[in-house]
C-alpha positions in Angstrom: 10.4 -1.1 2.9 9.3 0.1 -0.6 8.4 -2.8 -2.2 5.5 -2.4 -4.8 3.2 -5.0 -5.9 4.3 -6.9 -9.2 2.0 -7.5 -11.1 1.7 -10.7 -12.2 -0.8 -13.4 -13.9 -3.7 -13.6 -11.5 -2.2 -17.4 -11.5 -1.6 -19.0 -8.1 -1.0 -22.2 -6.2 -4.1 -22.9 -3.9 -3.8 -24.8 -0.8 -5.3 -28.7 -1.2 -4.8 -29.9 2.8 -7.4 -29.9 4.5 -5.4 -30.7 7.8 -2.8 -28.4 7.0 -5.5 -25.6 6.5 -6.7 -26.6 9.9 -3.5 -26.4 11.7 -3.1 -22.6 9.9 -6.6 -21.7 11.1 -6.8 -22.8 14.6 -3.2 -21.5 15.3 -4.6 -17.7 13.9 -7.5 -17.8 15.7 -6.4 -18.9 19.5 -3.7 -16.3 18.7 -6.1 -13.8 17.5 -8.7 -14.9 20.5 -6.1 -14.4 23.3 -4.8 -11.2 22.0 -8.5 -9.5 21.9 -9.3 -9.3 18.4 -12.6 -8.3 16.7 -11.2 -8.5 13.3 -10.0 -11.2 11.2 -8.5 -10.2 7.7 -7.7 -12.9 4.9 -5.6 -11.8 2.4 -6.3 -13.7 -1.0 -8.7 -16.5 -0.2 -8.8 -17.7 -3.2 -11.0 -21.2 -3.8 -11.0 -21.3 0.5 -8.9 -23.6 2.0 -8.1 -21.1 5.1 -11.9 -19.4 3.8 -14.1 -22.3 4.4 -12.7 -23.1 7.8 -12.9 -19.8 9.0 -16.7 -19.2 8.2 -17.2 -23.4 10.2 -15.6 -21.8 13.5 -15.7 -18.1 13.6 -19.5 -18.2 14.6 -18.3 -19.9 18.0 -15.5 -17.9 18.5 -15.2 -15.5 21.3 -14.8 -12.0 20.9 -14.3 -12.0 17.1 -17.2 -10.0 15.1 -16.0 -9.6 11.8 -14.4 -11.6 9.0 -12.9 -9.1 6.0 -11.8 -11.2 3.1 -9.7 -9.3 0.0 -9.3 -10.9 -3.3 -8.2 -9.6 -6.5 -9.7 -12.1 -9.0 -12.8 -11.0 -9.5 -14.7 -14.9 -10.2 -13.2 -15.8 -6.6 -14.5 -12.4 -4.6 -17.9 -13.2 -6.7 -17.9 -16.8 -5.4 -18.0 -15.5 -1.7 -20.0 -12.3 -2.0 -22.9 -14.7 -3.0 -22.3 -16.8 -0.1 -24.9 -17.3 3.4 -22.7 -17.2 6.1 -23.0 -17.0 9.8 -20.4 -14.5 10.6 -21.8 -11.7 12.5 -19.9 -9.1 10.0 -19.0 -10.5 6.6 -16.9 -8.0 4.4 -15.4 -8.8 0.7 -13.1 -6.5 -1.4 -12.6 -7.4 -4.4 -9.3 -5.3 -4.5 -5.5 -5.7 -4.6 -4.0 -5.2 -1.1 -1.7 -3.0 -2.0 -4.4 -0.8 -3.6 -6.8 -1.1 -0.9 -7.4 1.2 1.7 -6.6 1.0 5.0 -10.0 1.9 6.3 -11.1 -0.9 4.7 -9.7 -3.5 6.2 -9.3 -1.9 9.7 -12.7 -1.1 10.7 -12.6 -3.2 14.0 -8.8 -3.3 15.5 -7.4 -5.0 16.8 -7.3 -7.4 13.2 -5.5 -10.5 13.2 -4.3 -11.3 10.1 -4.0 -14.9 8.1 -3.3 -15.8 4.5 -1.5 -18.4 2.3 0.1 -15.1 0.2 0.7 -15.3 -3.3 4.1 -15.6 -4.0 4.4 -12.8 -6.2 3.6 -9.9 -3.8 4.5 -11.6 -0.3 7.1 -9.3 -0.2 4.8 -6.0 -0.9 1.9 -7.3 1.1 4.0 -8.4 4.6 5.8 -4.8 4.8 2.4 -2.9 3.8 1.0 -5.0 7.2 4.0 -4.6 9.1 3.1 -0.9 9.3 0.5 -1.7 11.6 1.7 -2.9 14.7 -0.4 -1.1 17.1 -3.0 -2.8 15.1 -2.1 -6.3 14.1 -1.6 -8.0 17.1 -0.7 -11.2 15.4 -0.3 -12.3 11.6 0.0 -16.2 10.5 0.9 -15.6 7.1 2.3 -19.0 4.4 5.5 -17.5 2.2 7.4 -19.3 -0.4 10.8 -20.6 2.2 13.1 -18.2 0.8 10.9 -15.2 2.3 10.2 -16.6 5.0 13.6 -17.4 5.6 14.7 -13.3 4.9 11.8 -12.5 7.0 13.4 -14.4 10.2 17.0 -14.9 9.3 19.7 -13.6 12.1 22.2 -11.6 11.7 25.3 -13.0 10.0 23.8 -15.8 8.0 23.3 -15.1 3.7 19.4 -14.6 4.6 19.9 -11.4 6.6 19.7 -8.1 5.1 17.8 -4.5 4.8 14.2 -6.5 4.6 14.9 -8.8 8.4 16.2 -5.8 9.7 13.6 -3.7 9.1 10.6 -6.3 9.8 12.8 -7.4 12.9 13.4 -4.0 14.1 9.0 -3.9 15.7 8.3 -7.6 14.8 9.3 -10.9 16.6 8.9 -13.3 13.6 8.8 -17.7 14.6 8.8 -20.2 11.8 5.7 -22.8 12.6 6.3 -25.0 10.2 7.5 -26.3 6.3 5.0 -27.0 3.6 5.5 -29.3 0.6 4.3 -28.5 -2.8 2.6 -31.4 -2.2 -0.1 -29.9 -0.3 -1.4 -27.3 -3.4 -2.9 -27.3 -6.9 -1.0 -27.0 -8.8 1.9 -27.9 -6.9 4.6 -25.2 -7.0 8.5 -25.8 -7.8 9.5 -24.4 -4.4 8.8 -25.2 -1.1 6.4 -23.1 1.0 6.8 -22.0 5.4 4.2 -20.4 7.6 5.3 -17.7 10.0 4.1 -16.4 13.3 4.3 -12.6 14.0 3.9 -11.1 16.9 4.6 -7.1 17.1 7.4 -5.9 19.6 6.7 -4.0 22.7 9.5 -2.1 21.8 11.3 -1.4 18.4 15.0 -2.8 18.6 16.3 0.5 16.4 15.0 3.3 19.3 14.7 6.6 17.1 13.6 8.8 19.6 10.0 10.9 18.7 11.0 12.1 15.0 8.0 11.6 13.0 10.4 10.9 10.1 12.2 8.1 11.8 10.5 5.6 9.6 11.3 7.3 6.0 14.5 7.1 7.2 15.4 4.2 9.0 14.3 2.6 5.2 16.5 5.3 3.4 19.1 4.2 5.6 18.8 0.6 5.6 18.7 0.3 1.5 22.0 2.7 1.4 24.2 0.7 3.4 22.9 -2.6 2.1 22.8 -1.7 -1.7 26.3 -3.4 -2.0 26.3 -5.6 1.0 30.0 -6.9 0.0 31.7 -4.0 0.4 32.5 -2.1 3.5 30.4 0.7 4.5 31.9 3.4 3.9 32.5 1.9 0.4 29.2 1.1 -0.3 27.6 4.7 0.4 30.7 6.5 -1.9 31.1 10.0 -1.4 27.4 10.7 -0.2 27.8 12.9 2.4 24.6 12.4 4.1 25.8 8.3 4.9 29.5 9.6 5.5 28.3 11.8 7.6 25.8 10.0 9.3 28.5 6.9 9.9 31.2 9.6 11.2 28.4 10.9 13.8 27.6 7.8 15.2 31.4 6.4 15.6 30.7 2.7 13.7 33.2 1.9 11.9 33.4 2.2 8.4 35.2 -1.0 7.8 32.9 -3.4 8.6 29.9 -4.6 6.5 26.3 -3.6 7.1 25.9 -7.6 7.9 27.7 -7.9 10.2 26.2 -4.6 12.2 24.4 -4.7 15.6 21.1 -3.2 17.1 23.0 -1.0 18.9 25.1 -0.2 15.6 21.8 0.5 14.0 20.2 2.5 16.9 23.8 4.5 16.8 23.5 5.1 13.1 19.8 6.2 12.7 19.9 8.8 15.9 23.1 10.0 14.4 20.8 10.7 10.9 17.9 11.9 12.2 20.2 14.8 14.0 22.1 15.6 10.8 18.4 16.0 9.0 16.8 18.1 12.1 19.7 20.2 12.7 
């Protein structure tokens, strides 16, 4: 989706348990192990809770060459580009994800991905990653709960809308467990879940072989969610392009875009993408 990075006080809540850190770390790697990856990308390592464990087993891991940290605050990428490590390939931007090229961080696919995200550009960071499921076998990735909970809701409940679709639609996404503001410094005011995903052999939304079916399954999926209460063909006015689209495809106009199947969704983007390739 087109969520841009905000951008926030470099402030941010670092992880203090060791055994939860652990837990994070050994369930990214024997994912990223069994699924064949070379790469393993951290995303905001901070003072190194997930960091410091990573550069203790990686050495003796199998298969696994490189370890590509990014970090924006410049005194924290400093702290660990004047580090001795034993990693084989040792690579640190010091760079905002969302500004960072994609070359840069896939060098070596296929990269599993791990990182306690800052809460202020969880959002940007997971759907700039989600692009990449050819490449990104697996990601193990800490959210404040109420992502997290968007991220995996199902359909019907107050959690489900345009961003679960759209992450659902190529990723199967598993809670692993809750975190307490307990476990970091300084301890936040909400609570915290990791997540598991896992890319889809298949995307749930088939779109045939447009090249555009992307641009526009996220066109889409903001248009009829924009106001989620109303019906759909209330919500999308007199646009014709979503009139259109809904009249094509034979959904009915009356219901809400919550309440709307795969198959309602599969009906409604193939019915776009003919309109726009006409």
């Amino acid at each position: 989706m087109g969520y841009k990075s905000r951008r926030h006080a470099l402030g941010q809540h670092f992880l203090a348990d060791r055994p939860l850190a652990l837990k994070i770390v050994e369930t990214a790697l024997t994912e990223a192990t069994a699924k064949g990856c070379k790469s393993i990308l951290e995303i905001g390592p901070g003072s190194g809770a997930l960091t410091n464990i990573l550069l203790e087993t990686l050495p003796s891991s199998i298969g696994i060459e490189e370890l590509i940290l990014c970090e924006r605050d410049k005194k924290y990428a400093e702290r660990w580009t004047s580090k001795e490590v034993a990693v084989k390939n040792f690579k640190i931007h010091n760079a905002d994800f969302m500004e960072l090229e994609d070359n840069a961080w896939i060098s070596r696919p296929p990269v599993a991905v791990v990182s306690n995200l800052p809460y202020s550009a969880g959002t940007a960071i997971v759907t700039k990653l989600a692009r990449y499921p050819a490449e990104i076998p697996v990601m193990v990735l800490m959210f404040q709960t109420e992502v997290a909970r968007r991220l995996r809701a199902e359909k019907g409940t107050k959690d489900w809308g345009s961003l679960s679709i759209w992450i659902q639609n190529k990723w199967l996404v598993q809670k692993l467990f809750s975190v307490s503001p307990k476990s970091f410094k300084p301890p936040p005011k909400v609570d915290s879940e990791v997540v598991i995903l896992t890319p889809r052999k298949q995307p749930l939304i088939s779109a045939g072989d447009y090249p555009d079916s992307e641009v526009w399954l996220e066109k889409m999926l903001k248009a009829f969610f924009q106001q989620r209460r109303k019906m759909l063909r209330a919500s999308v006015g007199r646009d014709p392009t979503w009139r259109n689209t809904l009249e094509l495809a034979e959904v009915d106009g009356t219901k809400r875009a919550e309440v709307l199947g795969w198959d309602e969704w599969t009906k409604l983007l193939q019915a776009l993408l003919s309109l726009k390739h006409k």
